[in-house]
N, C-alpha and C positions, 0 to 999 in steps of 0.2 A: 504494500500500500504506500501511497504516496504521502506527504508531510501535507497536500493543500486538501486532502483529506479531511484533514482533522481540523478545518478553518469552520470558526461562524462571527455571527457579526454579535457585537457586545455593544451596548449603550453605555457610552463612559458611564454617564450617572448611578447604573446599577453596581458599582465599583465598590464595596463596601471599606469604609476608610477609619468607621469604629463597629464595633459588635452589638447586639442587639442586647438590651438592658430588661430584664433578666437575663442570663443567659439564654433559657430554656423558653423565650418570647421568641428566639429565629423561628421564622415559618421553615416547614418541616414537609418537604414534596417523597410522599413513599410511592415508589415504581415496583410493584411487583409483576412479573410477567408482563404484559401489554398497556395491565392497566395502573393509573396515576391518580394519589388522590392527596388534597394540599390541606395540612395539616399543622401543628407546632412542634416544635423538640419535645415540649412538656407533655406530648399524644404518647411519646415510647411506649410507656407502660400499656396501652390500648395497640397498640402494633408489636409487641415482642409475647413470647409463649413462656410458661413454663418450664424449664428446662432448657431455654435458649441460652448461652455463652457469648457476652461481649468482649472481644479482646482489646486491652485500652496498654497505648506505647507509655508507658512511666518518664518519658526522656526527660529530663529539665532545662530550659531554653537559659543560657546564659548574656550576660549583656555585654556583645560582643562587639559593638561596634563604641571605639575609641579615640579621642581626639590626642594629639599628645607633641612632644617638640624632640626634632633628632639634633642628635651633637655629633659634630663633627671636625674636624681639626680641619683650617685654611691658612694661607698664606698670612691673613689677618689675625690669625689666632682662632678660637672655639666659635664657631656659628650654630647659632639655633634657627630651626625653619618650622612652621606648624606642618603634621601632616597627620592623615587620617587614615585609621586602621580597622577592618573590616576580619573577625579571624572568620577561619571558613571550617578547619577542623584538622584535631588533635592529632598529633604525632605520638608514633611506638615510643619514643623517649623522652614525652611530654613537652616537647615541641610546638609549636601550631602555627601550621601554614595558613597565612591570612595574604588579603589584598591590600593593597595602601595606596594611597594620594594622596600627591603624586609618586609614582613610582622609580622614573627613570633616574630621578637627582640619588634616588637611596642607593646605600653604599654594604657591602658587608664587611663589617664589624661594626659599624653603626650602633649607636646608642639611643634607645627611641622612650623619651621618658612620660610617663602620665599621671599629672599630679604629684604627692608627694611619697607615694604610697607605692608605686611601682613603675620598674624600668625593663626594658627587653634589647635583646641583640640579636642583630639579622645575623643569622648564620648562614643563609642562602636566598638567592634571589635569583628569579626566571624573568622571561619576557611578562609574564603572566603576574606573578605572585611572590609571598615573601617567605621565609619559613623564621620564623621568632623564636627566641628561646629568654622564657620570662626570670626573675630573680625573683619568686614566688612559686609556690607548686602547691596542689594538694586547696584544701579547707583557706590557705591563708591567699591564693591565686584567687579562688572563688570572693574571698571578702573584700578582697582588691577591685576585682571587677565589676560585684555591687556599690562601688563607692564610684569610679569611674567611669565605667562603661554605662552606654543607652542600650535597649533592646535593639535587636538588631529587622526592621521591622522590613516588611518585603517592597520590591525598589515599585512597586504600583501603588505601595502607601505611601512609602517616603518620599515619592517624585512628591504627591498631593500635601501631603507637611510633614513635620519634624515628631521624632518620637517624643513622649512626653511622659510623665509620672505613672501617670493612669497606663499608661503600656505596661509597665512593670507587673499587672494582675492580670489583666485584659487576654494579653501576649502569653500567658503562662496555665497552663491547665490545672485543676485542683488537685491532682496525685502525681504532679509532676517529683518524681524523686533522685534521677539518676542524672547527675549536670552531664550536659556535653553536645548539647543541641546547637545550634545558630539558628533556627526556622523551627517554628512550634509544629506540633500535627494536630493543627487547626479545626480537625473534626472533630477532636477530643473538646476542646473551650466551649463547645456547650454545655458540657456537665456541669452542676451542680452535685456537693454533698445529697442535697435532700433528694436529689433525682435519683442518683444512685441507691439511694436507702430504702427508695418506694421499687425500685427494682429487683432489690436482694431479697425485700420482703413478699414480690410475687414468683419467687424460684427461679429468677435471673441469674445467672452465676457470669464474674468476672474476672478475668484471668489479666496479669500485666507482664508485658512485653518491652525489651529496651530495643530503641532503633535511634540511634542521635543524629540526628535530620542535618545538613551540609548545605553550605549556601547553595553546590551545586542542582538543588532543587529547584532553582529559580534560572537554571542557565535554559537558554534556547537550544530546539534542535534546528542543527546546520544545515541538514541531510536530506534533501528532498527526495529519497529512497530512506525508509524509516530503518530498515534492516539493517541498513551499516550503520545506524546511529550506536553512541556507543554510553552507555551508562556511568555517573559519580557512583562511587562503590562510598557506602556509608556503615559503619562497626554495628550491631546491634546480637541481641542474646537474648537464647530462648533456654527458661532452665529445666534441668530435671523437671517441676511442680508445675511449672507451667505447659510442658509437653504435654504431661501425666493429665490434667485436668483437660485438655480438650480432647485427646484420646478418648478419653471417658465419656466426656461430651457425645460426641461421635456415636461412638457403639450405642451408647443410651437414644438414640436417636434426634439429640438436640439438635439446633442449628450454631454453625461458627460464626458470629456477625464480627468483620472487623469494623472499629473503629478507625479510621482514618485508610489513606495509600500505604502509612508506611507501614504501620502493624501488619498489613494485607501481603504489601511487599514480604514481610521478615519472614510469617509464620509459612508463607509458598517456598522460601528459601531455604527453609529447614524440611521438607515434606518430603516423604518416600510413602511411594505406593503401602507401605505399611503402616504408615499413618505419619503421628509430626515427632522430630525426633529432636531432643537439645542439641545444640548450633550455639557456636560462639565464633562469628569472626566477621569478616568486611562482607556486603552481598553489594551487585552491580547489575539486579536482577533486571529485567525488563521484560515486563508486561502489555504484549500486543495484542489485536486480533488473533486467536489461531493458539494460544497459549492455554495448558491444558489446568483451571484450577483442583488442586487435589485436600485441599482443609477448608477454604472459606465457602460458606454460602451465600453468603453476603457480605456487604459494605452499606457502613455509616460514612457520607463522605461531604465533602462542599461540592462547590461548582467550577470548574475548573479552566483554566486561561486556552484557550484556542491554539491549538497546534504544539500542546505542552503532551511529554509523555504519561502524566497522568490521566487527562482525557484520553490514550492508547488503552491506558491501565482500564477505564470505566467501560469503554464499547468493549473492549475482549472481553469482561464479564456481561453485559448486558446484552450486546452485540451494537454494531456500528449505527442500524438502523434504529433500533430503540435508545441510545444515549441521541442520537440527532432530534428526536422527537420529545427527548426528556427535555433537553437545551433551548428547543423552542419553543415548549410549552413554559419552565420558569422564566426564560425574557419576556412571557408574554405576558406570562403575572406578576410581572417586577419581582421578581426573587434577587435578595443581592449575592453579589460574587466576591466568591476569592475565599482569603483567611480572615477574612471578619465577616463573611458574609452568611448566609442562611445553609442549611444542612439536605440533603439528601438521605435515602434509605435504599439502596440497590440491592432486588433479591430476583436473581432472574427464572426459579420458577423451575 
């Protein structure tokens, strides 16, 4: 299939640029087989069964986007120049390769300081990106980055403004546990405590999954032959308990709903014809047309950017012809788009 495939037309204004207040107030479009019916997040508990399993990605989105001043030795003596630092995702030896602006002037060995609290050194530099290596690690990196860093919000909100406070909750899912995200998994931020409580108490069960989401989630495909396109590989882990509970799921006859792309992405990453098996390492999976799923029965998911591989990810489970029909049916009810935008329910039946 081709990349002009996967085009439709968007109404900027359906762009969602804050979240729906409650959460569980985004209207809520469930597509089961053919048929579509528009509904709210807070409906779950009236569209999920007994014995159904949501699987929800625990990641926790850090604030990774930094402003900061490099030092550098000149003819003049020490120069300081502002620049700006985007990280993108962690390194085996707690490294992390990020973006900066401007890039060309930076130098390795570079000294890039932010505030009073923490400093990094380019250890390496491409045409592309940088690879940092911070003088904090661990618990004391993470309190550093909450004092300096903004959320790191996606380049269709931040072209429309600047992140702000309220990103810091908004941006962040309520069982967010394991740091190491740059990109939340935005289908998750509907949740509420109290929604999740009304769900365990009608024999919902919910299993958590780590997938730390990478800026390259927001890159473009180049490719207008989608096959050769080529996947960000992003760390993510599926443990013993959490194997074991959808196994069980399974056999008991429940349904697997993920939450989000990426949970969907992980738990297909880990799966053998004999069910799902614990995984721990990078997946660069990629979900198209024609791609066979063997755990998920569904997807909780948002609405997705045009010509992006998560729209691949949605037709391959619904199929090309029902996601086109899904897509113009919510622009037609104003449904809003993206990661602050309104929720979907995909079960293809």
């Amino acid at each position: 299939m081709k990349l002009d495939d996967f085009d439709y037309h968007l109404p900027e204004d359906l762009i969602a640029t804050r979240p729906a207040k409650p959460r569980t107030a985004a209207k809520f479009l469930i597509c089961e087989g053919d048929g579509m019916r528009d509904l709210h997040v807070s409906d779950l508990p009236s569209v999920l069964r007994p014995g159904d399993r949501l699987v929800l990605n625990n990641t926790k989105v850090i604030p990774a986007r930094l402003t900061g001043r490099r030092l550098r030795e000149s003819a003049q003596g020490l120069v300081e120049a502002k620049i700006e630092i985007t990280l993108m995702e962690p390194q085996p030896d707690g490294a992390w390769r990020a973006m900066a602006k401007p890039l060309r002037k930076l130098k390795e060995g570079e000294v890039i300081r932010f505030g009073e609290r923490l400093s990094a050194s380019v250890l390496q530099k491409s045409d592309e990106d940088v690879v940092l290596s911070f003088d904090a690690e661990g618990d004391a990196l993470e309190a550093a980055l909450a004092e300096v860093g903004t959320m790191p919000l996606p380049p269709y909100i931040a072209a429309k403004r600047a992140p702000d406070a309220q990103d810091n909750d908004d941006y962040q899912t309520v069982f967010a546990r394991v740091s190491g995200a740059v990109a939340a998994p935005t289908a998750s931020l509907h949740f509420t405590p109290e929604l999740m409580e009304e769900l365990r108490a009608m024999g919902v069960g919910f299993t958590e999954v780590t997938l730390h989401v990478g800026a390259g989630t927001f890159l473009p495909v180049k490719v207008e032959n989608i096959e050769t396109h080529k996947m960000h590989a992003e760390w993510g882990q599926v443990t013993d308990k959490a194997a074991a509970e959808i196994n069980a799921t399974k056999a008991a006859g429940g349904r697997i709903i993920a939450v989000g792309t990426t949970a969907l992405r992980l738990i297909e990453s880990a799966a053998t014809d004999e069910g799902l098996q614990p995984w721990t390492g990078e997946t660069d999976i990629f979900i198209r047309p024609g791609f066979r799923f063997r755990v998920a029965d569904g997807l909780m998911t948002n609405f997705h950017l045009p010509k992006s591989t998560l729209l691949m990810l949605v037709s391959a489970l619904m199929t090309k012809e029902r996601i086109d029909r899904i897509y113009a049916h919510a622009v037609e009810q104003r449904y809003r788009f993206f990661s602050y935008g309104d929720s979907s329910l995909l079960l293809p039946g």
